[in-house]
C-alpha positions as CSV (number, residue, x, y, z in Angstrom):
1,X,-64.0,25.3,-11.2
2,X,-61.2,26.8,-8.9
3,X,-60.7,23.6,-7.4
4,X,-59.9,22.1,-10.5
5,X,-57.8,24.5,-11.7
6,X,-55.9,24.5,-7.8
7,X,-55.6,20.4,-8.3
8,X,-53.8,21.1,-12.0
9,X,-51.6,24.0,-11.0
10,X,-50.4,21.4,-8.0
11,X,-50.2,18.9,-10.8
12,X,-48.3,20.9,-12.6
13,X,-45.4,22.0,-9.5
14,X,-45.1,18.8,-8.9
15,X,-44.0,17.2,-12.6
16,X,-41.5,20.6,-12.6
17,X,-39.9,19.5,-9.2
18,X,-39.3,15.8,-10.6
19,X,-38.2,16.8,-13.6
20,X,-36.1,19.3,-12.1
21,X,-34.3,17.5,-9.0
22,X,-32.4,15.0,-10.9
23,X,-30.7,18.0,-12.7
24,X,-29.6,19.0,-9.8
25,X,-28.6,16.2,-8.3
26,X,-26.4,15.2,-11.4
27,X,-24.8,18.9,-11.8
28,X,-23.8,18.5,-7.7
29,X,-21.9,15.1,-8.4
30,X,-20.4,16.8,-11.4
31,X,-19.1,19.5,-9.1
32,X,-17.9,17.6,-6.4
33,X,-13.9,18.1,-6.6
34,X,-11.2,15.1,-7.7
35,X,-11.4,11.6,-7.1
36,X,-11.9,11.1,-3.4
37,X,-8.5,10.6,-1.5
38,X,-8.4,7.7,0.5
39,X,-5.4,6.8,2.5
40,X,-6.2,4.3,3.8
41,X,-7.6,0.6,2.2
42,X,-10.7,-1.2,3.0
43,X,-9.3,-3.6,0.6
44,X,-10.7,-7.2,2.5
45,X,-8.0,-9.1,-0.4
46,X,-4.9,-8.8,2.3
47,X,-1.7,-9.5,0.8
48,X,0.6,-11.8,2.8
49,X,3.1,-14.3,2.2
50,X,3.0,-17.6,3.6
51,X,4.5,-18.1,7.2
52,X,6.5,-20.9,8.5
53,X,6.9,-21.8,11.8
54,X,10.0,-23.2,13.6
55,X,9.3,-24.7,17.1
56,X,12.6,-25.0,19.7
57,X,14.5,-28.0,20.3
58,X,11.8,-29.6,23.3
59,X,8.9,-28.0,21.6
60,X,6.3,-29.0,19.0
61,X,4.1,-27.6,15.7
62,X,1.4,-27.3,18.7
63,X,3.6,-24.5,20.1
64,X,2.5,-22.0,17.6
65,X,-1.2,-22.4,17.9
66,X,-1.9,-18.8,19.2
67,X,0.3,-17.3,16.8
68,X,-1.8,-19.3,13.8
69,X,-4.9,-18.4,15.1
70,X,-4.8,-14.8,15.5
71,X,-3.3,-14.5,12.4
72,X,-5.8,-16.5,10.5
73,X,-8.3,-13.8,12.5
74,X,-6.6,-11.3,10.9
75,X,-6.9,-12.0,7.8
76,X,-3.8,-14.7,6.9
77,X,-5.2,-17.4,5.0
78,X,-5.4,-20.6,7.3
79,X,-3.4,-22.4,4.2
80,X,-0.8,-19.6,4.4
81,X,0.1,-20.8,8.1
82,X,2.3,-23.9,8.6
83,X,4.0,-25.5,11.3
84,X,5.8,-29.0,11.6
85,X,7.7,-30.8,13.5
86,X,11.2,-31.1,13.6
87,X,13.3,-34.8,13.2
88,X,14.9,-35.5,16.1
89,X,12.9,-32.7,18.1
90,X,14.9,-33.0,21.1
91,X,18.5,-33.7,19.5
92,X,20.1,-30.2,19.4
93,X,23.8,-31.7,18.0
94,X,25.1,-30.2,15.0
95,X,24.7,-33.1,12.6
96,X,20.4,-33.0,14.1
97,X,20.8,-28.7,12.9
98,X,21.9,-29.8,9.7
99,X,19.5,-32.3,9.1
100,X,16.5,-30.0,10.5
101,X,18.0,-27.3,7.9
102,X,17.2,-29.5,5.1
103,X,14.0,-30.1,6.6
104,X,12.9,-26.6,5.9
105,X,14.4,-26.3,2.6
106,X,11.8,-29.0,1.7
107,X,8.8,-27.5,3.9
108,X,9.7,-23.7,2.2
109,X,9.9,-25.5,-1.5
110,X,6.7,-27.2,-1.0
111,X,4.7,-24.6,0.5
112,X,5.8,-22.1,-2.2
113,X,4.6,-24.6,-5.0
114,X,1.1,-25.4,-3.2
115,X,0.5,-21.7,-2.4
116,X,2.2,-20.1,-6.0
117,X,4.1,-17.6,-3.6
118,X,7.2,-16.2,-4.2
119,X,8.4,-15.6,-1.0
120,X,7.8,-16.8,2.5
121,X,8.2,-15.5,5.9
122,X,10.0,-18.1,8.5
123,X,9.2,-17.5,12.5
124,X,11.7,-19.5,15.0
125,X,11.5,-19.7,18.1
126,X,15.1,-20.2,19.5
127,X,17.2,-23.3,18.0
128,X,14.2,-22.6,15.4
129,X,15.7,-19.5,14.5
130,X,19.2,-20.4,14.1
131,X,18.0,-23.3,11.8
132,X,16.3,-20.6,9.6
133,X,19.5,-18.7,9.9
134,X,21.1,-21.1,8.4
135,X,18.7,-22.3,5.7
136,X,19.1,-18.7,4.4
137,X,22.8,-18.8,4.5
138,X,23.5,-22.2,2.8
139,X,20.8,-23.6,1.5
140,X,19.6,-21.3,-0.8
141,X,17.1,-19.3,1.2
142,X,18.3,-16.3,0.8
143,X,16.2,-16.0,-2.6
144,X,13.1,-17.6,-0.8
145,X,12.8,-15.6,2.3
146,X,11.2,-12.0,2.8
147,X,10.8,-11.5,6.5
148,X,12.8,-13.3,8.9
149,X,12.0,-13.4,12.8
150,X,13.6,-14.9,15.5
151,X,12.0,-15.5,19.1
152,X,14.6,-15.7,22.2
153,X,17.4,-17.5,19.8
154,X,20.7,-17.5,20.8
155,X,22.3,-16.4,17.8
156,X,25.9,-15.8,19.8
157,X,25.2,-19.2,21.5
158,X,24.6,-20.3,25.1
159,X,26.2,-21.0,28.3
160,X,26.4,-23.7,30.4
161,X,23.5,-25.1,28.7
162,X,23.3,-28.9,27.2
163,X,22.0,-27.5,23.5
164,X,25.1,-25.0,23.6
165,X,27.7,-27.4,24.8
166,X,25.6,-30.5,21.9
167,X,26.7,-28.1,19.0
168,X,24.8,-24.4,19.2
169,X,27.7,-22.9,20.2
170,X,29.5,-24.1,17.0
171,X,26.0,-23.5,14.6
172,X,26.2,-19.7,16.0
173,X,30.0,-19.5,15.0
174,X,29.6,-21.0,11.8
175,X,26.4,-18.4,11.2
176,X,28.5,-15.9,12.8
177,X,31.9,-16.2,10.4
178,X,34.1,-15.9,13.2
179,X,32.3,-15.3,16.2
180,X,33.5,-17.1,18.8
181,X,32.4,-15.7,21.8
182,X,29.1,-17.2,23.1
183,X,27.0,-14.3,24.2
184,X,29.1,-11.9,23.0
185,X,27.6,-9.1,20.1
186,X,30.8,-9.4,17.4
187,X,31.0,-10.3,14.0
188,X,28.0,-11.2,13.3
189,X,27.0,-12.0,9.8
190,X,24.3,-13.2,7.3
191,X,25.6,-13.3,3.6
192,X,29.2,-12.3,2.3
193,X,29.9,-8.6,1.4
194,X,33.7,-9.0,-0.4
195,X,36.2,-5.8,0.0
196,X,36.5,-4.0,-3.4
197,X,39.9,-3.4,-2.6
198,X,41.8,-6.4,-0.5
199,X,39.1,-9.0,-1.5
200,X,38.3,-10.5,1.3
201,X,35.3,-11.2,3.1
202,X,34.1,-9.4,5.6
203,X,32.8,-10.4,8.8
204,X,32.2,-7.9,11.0
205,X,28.7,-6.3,9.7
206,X,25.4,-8.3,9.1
207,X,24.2,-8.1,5.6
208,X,20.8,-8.7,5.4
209,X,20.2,-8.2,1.2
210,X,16.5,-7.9,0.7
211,X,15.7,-9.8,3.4
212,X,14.0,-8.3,6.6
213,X,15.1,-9.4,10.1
214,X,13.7,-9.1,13.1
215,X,15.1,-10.2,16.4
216,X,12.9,-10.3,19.4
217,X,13.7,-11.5,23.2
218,X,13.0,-10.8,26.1
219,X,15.7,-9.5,28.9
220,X,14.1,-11.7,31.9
221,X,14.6,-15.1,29.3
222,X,15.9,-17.6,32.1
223,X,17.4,-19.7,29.4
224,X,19.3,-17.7,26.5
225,X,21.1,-14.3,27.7
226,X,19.4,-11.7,26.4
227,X,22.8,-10.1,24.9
228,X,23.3,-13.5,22.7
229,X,19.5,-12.7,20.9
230,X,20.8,-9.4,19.8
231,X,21.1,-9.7,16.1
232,X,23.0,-7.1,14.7
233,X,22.1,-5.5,11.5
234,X,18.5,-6.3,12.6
235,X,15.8,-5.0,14.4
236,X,15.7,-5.8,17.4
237,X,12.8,-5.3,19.8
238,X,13.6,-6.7,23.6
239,X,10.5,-7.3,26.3
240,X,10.1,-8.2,29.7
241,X,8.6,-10.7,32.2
242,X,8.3,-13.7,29.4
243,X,10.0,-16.6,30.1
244,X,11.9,-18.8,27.6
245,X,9.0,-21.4,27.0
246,X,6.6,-18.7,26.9
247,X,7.3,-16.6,24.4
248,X,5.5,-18.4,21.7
249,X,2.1,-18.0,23.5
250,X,2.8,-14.4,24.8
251,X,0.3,-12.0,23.3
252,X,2.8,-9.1,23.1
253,X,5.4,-11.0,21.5
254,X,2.3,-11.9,18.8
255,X,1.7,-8.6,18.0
256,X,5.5,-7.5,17.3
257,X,5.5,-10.8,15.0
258,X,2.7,-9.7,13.2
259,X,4.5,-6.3,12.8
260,X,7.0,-8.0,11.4
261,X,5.9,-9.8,8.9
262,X,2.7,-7.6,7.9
263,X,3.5,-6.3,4.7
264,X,1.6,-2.9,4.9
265,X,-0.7,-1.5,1.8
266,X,1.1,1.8,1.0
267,X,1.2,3.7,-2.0
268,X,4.4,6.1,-2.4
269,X,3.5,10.2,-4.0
270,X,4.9,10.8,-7.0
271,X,7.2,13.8,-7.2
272,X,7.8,16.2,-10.3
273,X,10.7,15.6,-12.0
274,X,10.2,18.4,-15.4
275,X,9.6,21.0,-15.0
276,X,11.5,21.9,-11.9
277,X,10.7,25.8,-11.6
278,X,11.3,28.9,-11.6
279,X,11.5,28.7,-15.4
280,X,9.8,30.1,-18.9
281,X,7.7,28.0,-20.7
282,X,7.3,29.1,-24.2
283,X,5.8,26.8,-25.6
284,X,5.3,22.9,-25.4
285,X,6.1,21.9,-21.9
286,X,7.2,18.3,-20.9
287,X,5.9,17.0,-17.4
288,X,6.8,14.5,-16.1
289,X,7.0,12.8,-12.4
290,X,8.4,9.3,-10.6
291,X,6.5,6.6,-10.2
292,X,3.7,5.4,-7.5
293,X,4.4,2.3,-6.1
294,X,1.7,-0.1,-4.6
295,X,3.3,-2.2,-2.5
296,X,0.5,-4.7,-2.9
297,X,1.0,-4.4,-6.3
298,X,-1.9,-2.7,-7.6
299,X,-2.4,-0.7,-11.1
300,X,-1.6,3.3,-10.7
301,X,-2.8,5.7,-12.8
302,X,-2.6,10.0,-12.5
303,X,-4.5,13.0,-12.9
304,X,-2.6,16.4,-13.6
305,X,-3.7,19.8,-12.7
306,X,-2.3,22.7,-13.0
307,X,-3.4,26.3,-10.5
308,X,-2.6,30.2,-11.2
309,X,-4.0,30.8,-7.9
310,X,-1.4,29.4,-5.5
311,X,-4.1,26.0,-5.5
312,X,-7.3,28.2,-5.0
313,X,-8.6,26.7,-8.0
314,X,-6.9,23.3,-10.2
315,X,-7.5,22.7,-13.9
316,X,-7.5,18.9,-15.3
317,X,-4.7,18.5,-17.8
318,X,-4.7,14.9,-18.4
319,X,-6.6,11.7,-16.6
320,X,-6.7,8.2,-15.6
321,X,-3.3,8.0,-17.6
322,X,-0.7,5.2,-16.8
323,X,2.0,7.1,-18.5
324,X,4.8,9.0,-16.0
325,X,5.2,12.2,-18.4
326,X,3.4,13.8,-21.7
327,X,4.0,16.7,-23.3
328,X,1.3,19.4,-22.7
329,X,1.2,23.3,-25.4
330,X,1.0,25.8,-22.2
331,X,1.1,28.7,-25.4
332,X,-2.9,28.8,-24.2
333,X,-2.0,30.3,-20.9
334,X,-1.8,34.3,-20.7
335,X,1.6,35.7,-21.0
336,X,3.9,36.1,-18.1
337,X,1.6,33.5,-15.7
338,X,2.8,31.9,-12.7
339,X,1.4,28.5,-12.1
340,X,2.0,25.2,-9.7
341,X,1.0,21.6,-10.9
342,X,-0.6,18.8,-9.0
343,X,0.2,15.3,-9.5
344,X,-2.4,12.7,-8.0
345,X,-1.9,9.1,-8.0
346,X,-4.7,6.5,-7.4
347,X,-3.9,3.0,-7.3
348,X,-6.8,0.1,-7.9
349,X,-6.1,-1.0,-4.6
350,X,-8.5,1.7,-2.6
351,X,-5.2,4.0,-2.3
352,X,-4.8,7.6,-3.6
353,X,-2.0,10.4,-2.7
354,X,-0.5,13.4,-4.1
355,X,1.9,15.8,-4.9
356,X,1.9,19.8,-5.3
357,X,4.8,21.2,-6.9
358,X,5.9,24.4,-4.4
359,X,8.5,26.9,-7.5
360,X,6.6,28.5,-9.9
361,X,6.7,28.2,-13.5
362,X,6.6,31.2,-15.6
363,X,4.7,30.9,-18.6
364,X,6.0,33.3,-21.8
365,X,4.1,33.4,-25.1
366,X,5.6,33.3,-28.6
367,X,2.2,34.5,-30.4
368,X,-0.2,37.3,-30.5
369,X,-3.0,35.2,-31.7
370,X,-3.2,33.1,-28.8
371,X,-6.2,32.6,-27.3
372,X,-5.9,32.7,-23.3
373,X,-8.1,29.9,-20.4
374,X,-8.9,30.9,-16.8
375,X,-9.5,28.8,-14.1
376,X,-13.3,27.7,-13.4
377,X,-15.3,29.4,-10.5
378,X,-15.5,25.9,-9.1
379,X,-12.6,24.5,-7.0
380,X,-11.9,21.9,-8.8
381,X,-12.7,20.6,-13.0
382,X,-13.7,17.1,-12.8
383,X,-13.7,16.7,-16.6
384,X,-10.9,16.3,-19.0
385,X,-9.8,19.6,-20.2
386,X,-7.7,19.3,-23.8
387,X,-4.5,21.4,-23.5
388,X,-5.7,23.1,-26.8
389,X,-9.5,24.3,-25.4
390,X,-10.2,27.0,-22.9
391,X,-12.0,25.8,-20.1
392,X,-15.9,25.9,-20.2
393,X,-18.2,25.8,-17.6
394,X,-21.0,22.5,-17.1
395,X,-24.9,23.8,-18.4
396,X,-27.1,24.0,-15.3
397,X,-30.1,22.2,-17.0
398,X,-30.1,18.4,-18.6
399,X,-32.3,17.1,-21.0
400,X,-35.3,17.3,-18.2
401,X,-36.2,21.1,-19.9
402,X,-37.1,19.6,-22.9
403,X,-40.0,18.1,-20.9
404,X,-41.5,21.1,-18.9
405,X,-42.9,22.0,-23.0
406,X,-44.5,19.0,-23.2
407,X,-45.7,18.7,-19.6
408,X,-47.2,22.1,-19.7
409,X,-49.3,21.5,-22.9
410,X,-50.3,18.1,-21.8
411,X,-51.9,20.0,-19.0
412,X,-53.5,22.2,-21.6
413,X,-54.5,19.7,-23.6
414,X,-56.4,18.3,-20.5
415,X,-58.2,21.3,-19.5
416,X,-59.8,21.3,-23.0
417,X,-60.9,18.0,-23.0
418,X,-62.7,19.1,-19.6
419,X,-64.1,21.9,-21.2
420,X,-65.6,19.9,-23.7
421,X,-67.0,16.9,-21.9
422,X,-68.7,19.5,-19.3
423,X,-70.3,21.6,-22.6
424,X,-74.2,20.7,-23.1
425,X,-74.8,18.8,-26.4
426,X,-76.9,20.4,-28.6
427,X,-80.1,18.5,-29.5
């Protein structure tokens, strides 16, 4: 008999512990603070545009077969990669620049339709970055073209070289508007930029537009001076010990390429743009904040809280809204309150940050009947909290209670049935 009734009291414990552990379980994810901030994206969809690859006057498509590969490793689709070759590959005249100009004018046009991209990123390794220089300038690309970089070119031309003397020297000063100074660092321009006042154009400053240019060499390049790669207006990133046919297969100059055209995943904080501060709300407040930008593009949507304890504790105002502003009745908050606001901004992209406003606002009230909210004892309120309600706490039991009843009669119920079966029948 005390066995039995041992073995159903366990019985019992252990349908209350079941019953009981997913409540807790779901009340701790309930209390466990904002959406997690994550600044950085495990994304695997990487956003790139398509690269094109421009070999030098002696070299071929086959030159760029490190850079391809290692990109493709990291993540650039292997149809996002191209490179050709050039026409005439060793011609370097000026009529053979023209004619390899038009060349990638078709290459960018057709790899833009196959790939649906809107822009592309062009790689040349010197002549091969002169005749991307001067696709951008006259042919149109300066609407196609996103990143630009150029590998050991000689955008101020060469000296006492074959290519420069063949018609570089003239390609850089027509690039250049005016530069005639092989080697020199003057005048260099990309685009026009026309004096509000006189009306002319200028040629003394490199206007890159929306284009990004990068200009990398190296200062022991036993073919182009080092002073003629300098790009001004650009950014331009020098090395050592890499030879002039090298630099295409160097591993360092790989990774500054990849820099360069690796669009990173970023998302920008909002900041608070109403109110600004140090002011009386009486009322209805508006609040509103800048915009998050996802440079990959993603969706962005905000939370709002609002803390009268410095940040100790937030409340939810509003969530998972697209909108940049709403108007929100602070009249709920007790007379003569201070409080900050924090603005989060998540993006669909894996990225979240924030912003935490730093004045005060001083809250006034305009009514004796109004009713007054405090802050939680919990950090943070997960849950949308309507600027008209005061803020309630989560039950610490779910719907598992209603079973304990049920389980504990069951157990009753059994016991009897016991009782019965072990009674003697009467004969």
């Amino acid at each position: 008999m005390v066995t039995t009734m041992k073995r159903e009291f366990l019985i019992l414990i252990i349908i209350i512990s079941i019953l009981m552990f997913p409540t807790l379980t779901f009340n701790k994810k309930q209390n466990s603070g904002f959406r997690a901030l994550n600044y950085h994206s495990n994304a695997e969809d990487m956003h790139h545009n398509p690269v094109l690859f421009l070999h030098c006057w002696t070299g071929t498509n086959y030159s760029w077969y490190l850079h391809k590969n290692l990109l493709e490793q990291d993540g650039w689709p292997a149809s996002y990669l191209h490179a050709y070759n050039f026409d005439d590959t060793n011609n370097c005249s000026l009529q053979a620049s023209f004619h390899k100009a038009n060349q990638v004018k078709e290459w960018v046009d057709t790899i833009l339709n196959q790939t649906g991209a809107d822009k592309i990123d062009l790689v040349g390794h010197s002549l091969g970055g002169m005749i991307a220089r001067y696709y951008i300038k006259f042919l149109g690309g300066n609407n196609m073209v996103d990143d630009y970089v150029s590998l050991g070119s000689p955008h101020h031309g060469e000296l006492n070289t074959p290519c420069g003397a063949a018609g570089v020297n003239t390609l850089a000063v027509m690039l250049n508007e005016g530069d005639a100074t092989p080697g020199g660092v003057l005048n260099d321009t990309i685009g026009e930029r026309v004096d509000p006042i006189l009306g002319y154009i200028y040629n003394s400053t490199h206007i890159p537009g929306t284009i990004s240019y990068t200009s990398i060499y190296s200062l022991t390049d036993d073919v182009v001076p080092y002073i003629s790669s300098v790009l001004d207006g650009a950014k331009n990133i020098p090395v050592t010990d890499v030879t002039h046919m090298a630099i295409p297969t160097d591993t360092e100059i790989f990774e500054l390429t990849k820099q360069a055209i690796d669009d990173p995943h970023e998302l920008s904080s909002p900041s608070l743009i109403t109110p600004i501060g140090n002011e009386i709300i009486p009322g209805n407040v508006n609040i509103s904040w800048t915009t998050s930008i996802d440079t990959w593009g993603y969706d962005v949507t905000y939370d709002v809280y609002y803390s009268l304890d410095q940040g100790d504790n937030w409340v939810l105002l509003i969530t998972n809204t697209t909108e940049t502003s709403f108007i929100w009745n602070a009249s709920l908050i007790t007379e003569d309150s201070n409080l900050i606001l924090k603005i989060l901004a998540f993006s669909s992209g894996d990225l979240s940050t924030e912003f935490v406003s730093t004045n005060f606002i001083f809250v006034g009230q305009t009514s004796s009947t109004q009713t007054t909210t405090t802050a939680s004892s919990s950090n943070f309120i997960t849950t949308p909290v309507s600027s008209t309600q005061t803020t309630t706490t989560e039950p610490t039991f779910g719907w598992e209670v209603l079973f304990l009843p049920l389980s504990v009669s069951y157990l009753i119920s059994l016991r009897r049935l016991k009782r019965r079966k072990n009674v003697p029948k009467k004969k």
